[in-house]
Each structure stands twice: as structure tokens, then as C-alpha cells.
C-alpha positions as CSV (number, residue, x, y, z in Angstrom):
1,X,255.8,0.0,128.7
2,X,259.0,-1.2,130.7
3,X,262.2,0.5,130.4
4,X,265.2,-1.3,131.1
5,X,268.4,0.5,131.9
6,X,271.5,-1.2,132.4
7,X,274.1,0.8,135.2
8,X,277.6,-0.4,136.4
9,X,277.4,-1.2,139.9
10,X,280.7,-0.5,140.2
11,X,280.6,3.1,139.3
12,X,276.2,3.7,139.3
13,X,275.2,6.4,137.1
14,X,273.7,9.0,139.0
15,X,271.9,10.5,136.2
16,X,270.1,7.4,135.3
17,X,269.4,6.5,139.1
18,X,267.8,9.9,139.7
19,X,265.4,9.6,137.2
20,X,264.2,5.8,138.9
21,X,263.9,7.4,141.8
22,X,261.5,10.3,140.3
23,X,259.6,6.9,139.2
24,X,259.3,5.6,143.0
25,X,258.1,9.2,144.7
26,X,255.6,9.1,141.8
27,X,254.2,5.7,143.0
28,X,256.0,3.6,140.2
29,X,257.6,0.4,140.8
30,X,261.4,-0.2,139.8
31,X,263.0,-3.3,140.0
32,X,266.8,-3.4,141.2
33,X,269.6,-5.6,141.8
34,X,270.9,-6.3,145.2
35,X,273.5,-8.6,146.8
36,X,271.0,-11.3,147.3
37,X,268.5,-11.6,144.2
38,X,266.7,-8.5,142.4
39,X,264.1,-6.3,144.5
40,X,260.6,-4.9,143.4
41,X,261.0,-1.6,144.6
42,X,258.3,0.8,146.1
43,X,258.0,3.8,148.3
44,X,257.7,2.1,151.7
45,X,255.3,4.8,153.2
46,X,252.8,5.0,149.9
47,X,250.0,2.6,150.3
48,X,249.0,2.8,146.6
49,X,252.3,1.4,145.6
50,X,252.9,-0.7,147.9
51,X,249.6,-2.7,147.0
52,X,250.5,-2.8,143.6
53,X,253.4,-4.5,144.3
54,X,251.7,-7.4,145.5
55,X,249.3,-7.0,143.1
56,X,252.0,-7.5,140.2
57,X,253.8,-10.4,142.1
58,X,250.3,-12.5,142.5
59,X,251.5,-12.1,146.2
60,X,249.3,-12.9,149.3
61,X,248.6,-9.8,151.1
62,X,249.1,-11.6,154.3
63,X,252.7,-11.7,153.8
64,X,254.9,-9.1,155.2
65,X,257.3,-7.1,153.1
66,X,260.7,-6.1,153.6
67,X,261.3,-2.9,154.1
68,X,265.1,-1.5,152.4
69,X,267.1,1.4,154.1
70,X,270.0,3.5,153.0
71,X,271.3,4.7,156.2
72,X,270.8,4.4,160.3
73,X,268.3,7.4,160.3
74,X,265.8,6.0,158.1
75,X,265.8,3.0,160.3
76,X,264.3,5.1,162.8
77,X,261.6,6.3,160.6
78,X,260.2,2.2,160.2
79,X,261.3,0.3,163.4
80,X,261.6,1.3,167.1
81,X,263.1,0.3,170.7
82,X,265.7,-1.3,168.8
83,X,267.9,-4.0,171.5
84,X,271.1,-4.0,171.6
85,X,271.6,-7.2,170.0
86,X,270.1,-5.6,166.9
87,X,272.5,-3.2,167.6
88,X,275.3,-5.6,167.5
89,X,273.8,-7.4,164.1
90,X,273.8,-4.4,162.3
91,X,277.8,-2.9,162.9
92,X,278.4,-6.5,162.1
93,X,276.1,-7.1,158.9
94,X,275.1,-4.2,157.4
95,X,275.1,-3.2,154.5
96,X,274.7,-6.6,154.0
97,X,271.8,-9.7,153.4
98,X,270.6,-9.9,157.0
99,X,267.5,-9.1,157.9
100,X,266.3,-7.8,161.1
101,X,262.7,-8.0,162.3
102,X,262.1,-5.4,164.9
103,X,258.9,-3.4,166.2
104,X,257.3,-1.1,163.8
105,X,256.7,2.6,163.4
106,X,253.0,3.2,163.9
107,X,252.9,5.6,160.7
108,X,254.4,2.9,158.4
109,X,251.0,1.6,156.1
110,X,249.9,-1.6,157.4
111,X,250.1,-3.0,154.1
112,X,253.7,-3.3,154.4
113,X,253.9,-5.4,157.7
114,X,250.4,-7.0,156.9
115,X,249.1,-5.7,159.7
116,X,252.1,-7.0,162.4
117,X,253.6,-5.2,165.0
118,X,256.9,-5.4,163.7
119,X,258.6,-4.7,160.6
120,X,261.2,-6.7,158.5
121,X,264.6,-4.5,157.8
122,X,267.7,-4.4,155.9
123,X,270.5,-2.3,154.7
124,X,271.7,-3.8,151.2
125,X,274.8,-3.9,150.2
126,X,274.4,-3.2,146.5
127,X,275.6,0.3,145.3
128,X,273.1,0.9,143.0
129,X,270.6,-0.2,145.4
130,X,272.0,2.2,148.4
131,X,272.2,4.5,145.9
132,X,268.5,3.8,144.6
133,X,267.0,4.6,148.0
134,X,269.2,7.3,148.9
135,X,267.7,9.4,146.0
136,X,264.7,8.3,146.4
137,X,265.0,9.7,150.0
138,X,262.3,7.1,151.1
139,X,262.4,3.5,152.5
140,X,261.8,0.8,150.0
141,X,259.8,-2.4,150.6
142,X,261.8,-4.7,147.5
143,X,260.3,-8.3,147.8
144,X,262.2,-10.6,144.9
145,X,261.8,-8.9,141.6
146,X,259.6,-12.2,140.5
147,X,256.3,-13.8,139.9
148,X,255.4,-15.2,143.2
149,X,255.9,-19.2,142.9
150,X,258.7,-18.8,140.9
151,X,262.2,-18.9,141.6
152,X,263.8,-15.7,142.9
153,X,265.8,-13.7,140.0
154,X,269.2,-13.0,140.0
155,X,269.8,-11.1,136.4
156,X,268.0,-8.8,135.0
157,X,266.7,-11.4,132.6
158,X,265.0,-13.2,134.8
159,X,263.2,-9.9,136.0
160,X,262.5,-9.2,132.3
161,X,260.8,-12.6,131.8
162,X,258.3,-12.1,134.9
163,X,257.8,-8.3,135.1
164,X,258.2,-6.9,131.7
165,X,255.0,-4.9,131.2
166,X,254.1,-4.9,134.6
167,X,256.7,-2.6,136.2
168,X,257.7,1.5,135.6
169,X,261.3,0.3,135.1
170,X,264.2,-2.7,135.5
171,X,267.6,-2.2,136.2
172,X,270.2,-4.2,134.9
173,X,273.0,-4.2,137.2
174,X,274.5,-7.7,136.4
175,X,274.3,-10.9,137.9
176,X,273.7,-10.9,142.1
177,X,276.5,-11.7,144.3
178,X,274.6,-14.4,146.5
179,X,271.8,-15.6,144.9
180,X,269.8,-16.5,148.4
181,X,267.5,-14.5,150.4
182,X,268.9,-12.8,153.1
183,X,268.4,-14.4,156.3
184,X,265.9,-12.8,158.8
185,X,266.4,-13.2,161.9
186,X,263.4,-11.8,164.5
187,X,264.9,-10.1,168.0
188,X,262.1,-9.4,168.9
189,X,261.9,-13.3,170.0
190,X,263.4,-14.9,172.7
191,X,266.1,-16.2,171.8
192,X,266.4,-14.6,168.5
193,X,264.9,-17.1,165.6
194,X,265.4,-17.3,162.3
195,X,262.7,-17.1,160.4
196,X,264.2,-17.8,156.9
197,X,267.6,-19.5,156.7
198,X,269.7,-16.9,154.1
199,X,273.0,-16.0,152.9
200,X,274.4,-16.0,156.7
201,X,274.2,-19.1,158.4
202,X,272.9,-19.2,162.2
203,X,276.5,-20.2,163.2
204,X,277.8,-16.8,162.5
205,X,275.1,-15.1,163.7
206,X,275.4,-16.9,166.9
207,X,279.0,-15.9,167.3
208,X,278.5,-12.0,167.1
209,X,275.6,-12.2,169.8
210,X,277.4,-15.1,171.4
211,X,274.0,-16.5,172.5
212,X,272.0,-19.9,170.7
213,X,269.4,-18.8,168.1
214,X,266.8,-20.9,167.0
215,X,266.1,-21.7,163.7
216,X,262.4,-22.2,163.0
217,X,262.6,-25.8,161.8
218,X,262.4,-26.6,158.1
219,X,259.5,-27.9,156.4
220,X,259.9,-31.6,155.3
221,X,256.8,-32.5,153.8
222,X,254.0,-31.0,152.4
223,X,251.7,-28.7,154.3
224,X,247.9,-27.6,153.3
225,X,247.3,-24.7,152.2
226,X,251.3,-23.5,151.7
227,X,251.9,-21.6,148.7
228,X,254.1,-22.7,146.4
229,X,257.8,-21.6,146.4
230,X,260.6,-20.9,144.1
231,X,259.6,-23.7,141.6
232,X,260.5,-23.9,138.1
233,X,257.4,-25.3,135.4
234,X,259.0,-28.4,135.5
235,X,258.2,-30.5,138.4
236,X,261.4,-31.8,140.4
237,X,262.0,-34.3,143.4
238,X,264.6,-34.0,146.0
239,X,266.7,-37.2,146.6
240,X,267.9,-36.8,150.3
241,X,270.0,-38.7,152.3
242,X,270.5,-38.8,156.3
243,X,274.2,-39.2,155.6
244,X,276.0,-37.5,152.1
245,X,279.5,-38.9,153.4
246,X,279.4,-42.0,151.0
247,X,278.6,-40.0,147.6
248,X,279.1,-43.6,145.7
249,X,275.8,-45.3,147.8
250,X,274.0,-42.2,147.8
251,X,274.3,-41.4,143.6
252,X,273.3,-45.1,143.3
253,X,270.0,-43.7,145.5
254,X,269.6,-41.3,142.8
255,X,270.2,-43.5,139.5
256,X,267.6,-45.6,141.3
257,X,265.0,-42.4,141.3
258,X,266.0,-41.5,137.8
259,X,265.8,-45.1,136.1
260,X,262.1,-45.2,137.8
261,X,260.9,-42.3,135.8
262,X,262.9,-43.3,132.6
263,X,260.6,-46.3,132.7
264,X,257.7,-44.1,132.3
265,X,259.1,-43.0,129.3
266,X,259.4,-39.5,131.2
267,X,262.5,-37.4,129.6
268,X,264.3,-36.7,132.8
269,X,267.3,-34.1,134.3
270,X,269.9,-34.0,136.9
271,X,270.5,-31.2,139.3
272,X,274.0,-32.8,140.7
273,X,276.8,-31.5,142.7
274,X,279.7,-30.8,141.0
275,X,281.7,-34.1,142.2
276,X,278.7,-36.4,140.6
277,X,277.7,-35.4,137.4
278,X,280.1,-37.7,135.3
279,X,278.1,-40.5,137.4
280,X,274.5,-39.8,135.5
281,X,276.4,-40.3,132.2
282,X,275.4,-44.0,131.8
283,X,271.7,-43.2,131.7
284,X,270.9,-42.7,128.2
285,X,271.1,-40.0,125.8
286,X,267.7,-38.4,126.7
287,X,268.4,-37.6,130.8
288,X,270.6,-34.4,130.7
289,X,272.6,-33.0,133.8
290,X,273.3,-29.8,135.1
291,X,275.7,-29.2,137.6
292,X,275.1,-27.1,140.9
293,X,278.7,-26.7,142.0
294,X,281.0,-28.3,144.5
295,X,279.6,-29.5,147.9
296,X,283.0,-27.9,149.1
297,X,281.7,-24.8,148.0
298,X,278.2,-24.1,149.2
299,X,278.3,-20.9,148.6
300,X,278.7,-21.1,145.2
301,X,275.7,-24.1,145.3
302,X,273.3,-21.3,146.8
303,X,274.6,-18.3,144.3
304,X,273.8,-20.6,141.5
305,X,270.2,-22.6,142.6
306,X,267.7,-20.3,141.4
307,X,269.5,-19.6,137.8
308,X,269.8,-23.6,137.6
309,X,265.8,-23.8,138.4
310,X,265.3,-21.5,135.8
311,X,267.4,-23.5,133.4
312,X,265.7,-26.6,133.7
313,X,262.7,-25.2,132.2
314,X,264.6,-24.6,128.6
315,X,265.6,-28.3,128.5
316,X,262.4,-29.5,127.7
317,X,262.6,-32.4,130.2
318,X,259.1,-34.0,132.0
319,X,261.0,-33.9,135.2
320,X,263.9,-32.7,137.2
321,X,265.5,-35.2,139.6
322,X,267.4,-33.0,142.2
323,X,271.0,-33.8,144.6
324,X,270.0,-32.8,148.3
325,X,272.7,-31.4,150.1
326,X,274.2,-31.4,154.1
327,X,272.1,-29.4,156.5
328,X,274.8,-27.6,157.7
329,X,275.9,-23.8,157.4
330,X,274.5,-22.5,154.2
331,X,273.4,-26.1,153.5
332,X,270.3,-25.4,155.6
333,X,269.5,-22.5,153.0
334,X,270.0,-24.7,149.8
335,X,267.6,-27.6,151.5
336,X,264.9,-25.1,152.1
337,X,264.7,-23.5,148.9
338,X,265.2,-27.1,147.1
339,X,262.5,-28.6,149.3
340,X,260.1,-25.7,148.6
341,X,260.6,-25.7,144.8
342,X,259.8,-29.3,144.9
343,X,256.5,-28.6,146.5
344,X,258.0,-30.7,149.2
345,X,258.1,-33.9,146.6
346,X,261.2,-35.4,148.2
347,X,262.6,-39.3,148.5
348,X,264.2,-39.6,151.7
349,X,267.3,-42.7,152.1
């Protein structure tokens, strides 16, 4: 049976925490909030564990976990020869949702880095995560608290409907601050590359180490044998445009997506930006919209994408017919968790 225990994380309850971390040095899993989305958490160093986590997230064992820290000595207990460009990162980021990928400690279990050289690592900025590992007095690997394929959670809730039954325990610290991924960047690369765009754009990134990164380039179309990503029940397609300056031509684009699918007699949603949902009024009583938030405001877009792709499933809708947004800044996030969650189903104007 689960437990679920809800703690502040303004003022984390030590008591409570304690006892969670007597659950991870026993080999339990315990799934925690963090500033990006809820972690599964695990001892990082026992093998047992760490292969029931993927084993409870349906998660290929050839992909690498991330490995959670509390403080700069456990980072030398995972990762080694760290640059000094990883050095700058981290006084600038941590704690914080960046992840560095940097060569691994020999005696951390291969299953954690699926058998790489390096390891993924990050300092969140969470207090009851810091907390978490601190008592623990271990490094966590904490993948997304989720079933894998489905979007990342960001309350408890959404851990509860994935995990219940299938973890030690779930900790309800509230809602998460970003709602995206971190961003990993590899420095072991030359230049540095992003490997997943997160909730720090390259363009501040490239200002602290005042050098170009590259940003592995995002997947447009479908690829064989890619897993699925982040995707609600319902299917969705992504209406992009090459230019969102002229909203008025481009929601026209979209009506002309939804009205195709209304002709099937398909009971369709919206997933709009804030300044567009009155224009998806005129389509009928039967297509509901749900709104994304301002294109101004993109980080509030990607703090509230993976709740919204939950949402659409309660709607009881055939089909979700999705805004793209700018690939720009944290716009390059949005589009690679959007195109991913369609299963790369996307109309291009």
C-alpha cells in the first residue's frame, strides 16, 4: 500500500521526511516534488532499487537516469574531472533545474547511467527535496514521478493517478514551480550541447559560459522506433506555423484543422494561447478550449503544459487540436514537449 504524506515546502517537516528517507536506505521508492515536476526517488548507489524504478515506470533500461544531490560533496561521490565550465554552471544554477552531464564515478551501478561513461546531475531546488536527500544521506536517481509515455506530473495527484500502489510512499508538496524538465546540458561535449531543452533556455546558458552551445536539434517528424513521450490518452496534433506574428491568419490555420475533424463527426478541443481562445468560440457547442496562457508569458505556457495534457483526457473529446508556439527561449522547450506528446502528428503552415 502507498502512503501519501502531505509536507509544507515552505517549512518541511523533518519528522515526516526522516521517516521517507528510512524508506530509500531500505530500497523503497518515494516520490517527491521538485522545482521542475515530481521525482521517483531511489538510492542512487543500490542496484535493486534503482531497477525497480524503471521497472514501475515501464521505463527502457537503455535510458540514463538522473542522479539528485544535496550538496558539492556528494557530487564528487557520482561524477569526476569536473571543467571549469561546469564549475561556472553550477555557482550560477544550482540548486536549480539544470542538469549537468559529466564523467561518472566507476562505483556508481551501471544501471543508473545505462552503462555510459558519464552521469547526468543536478542539485534541486526544492526544500523538501534537498531535504529528502540530505537525510537520506545518499544520491537519488528521481526520473519524473510518472508512467513512462505519459505526461510528466506536477501535483501530487498526478503522481497518485500513475504510481499509487506501485511506490513505498508520495509526497505531496504542492504544485511544482516550473512544470518543465530541467535542461541538461552535456560538458563533456565540445561545445557544450543540450541534450534536452528545459526550464533554462540556451541563451542564458550561453551568457554565464560566454561561449555558443549547441542544441541537439528538435525532432520534427516521426522517427521509428522512438518511444512515446508525455502524451495524454487522447490523441492531439500540433498546428505550427513558420511565422506566429500574424495570430489572425495563423488561428484561421487552426479553425481550418478543427472544422476538418468536426466533419468527421470527431468531438474535438483546443489547446490555445491565452490571446486566441475567444476565436474557437464560433465552432459549435461540442469543440471545448482550454487555454495555455499568454505567448507573452512562456513561462507560465511551460509551468502549465503537462497539467493541460492531463486535462484534456477528462473532457471526453476524440481529439485535441494544439497552438504551436515561437521557437525561441523557453519556446523551444514548449515545441519539444508539444511535438513529442503528439507522437510528432503536426500540420505545418
Amino acid at each position: 500500500m502507498t502512503k501519501v504524506v502531505r509536507v509544507s515546502p515552505d517549512n518541511p517537516d523533518a519528522h515526516v521526511l526522516i521517516e521517507c528517507a528510512r524508506v530509500i536506505k531500505a530500497g523503497g521508492l518515494v516520490a517527491f516534488p521538485t522545482e521542475t515536476v515530481y521525482g521517483l526517488g531511489a538510492d542512487a548507489f543500490n542496484e535493486e532499487a534503482v531497477r525497480r524504478v524503471f521497472k514501475v515506470k515501464g521505463r527502457p533500461p537503455n535510458n540514463p537516469l538522473i542522479v539528485h544531490i544535496a550538496s558539492l560533496n556528494q557530487l564528487g561521490e557520482v561524477a569526476l574531472s569536473i571543467p571549469e565550465r561546469a564549475w561556472k554552471l553550477i555557482r550560477w544554477s544550482w540548486p536549480g533545474p539544470l542538469t549537468l552531464v559529466l564523467k561518472r564515478k566507476e562505483d556508481l551501478p551501471q544501471e543508473v547511467t545505462a552503462g555510459l561513461d558519464t552521469v547526468a546531475v543536478r542539485m534541486p531546488a526544492n526544500p523538501i527535496a534537498l531535504k529528502l536527500i540530505e537525510l537520506s544521506r545518499t544520491a537519488l536517481v528521481a526520473p519524473s514521478a510518472n508512467l513512462s509515455g505519459k505526461p510528466s506530473p506536477t501535483t501530487a495527484e498526478h503522481v497518485i493517478q500513475d504510481l499509487y500502489g506501485k511506490v513505498d510512499v508520495i509526497i505531496d508538496g504542492g504544485e511544482t514551480i516550473y512544470g518543465l524538465e530541467s535542461t541538461i546540458i552535456d560538458i563533456t561535449a565540445e561545445p557544450p550541447e543540450i541534450l534536452r531543452p528545459g526550464a533554462i533556455p540556451p541563451e542564458a546558458i550561453e551568457r554565464v559560459l560566454n561561449v555558443e552551445v549547441r542544441v541537439r536539434p528538435l525532432v520534427k517528424s516521426p522517427v521509428t522506433g522512438r518511444m512515446r513521450r508525455y502524451a495524454p490518452r487522447t490523441p492531439i496534433i500540433v498546428v505550427e506555423a513558420r511565422d506566429y506574428s500574424d495570430l489572425r491568419s495563423y488561428v484561421r490555420r487552426v479553425k481550418e484543422v478543427v472544422k476538418k475533424n468536426v466533419s468527421k463527426r470527431l468531438r474535438v478541443a483546443v489547446i490555445a494561447s491565452l490571446e486566441t481562445c475567444q476565436h474557437y468560440g464560433d465552432l459549435g457547442v461540442g469543440v471545448k478550449v482550454l487555454s495555455l496562457g499568454s505567448r507573452r508569458d512562456l513561462f507560465s505556457v511551460g509551468r502549465k503544459l503537462f497539467k493541460v495534457l492531463r486535462d484534456v483526457d477528462r473532457l471526453n473529446v476524440d481529439i485535441a487540436i494544439v497552438e504551436g508556439f515561437e521557437e525561441k527561449g523557453l519556446g523551444i522547450s514548449v515545441m519539444d514537449r508539444l511535438r513529442k506528446a503528439s507522437c510528432y502528428n503536426v500540420v505545418k503552415f
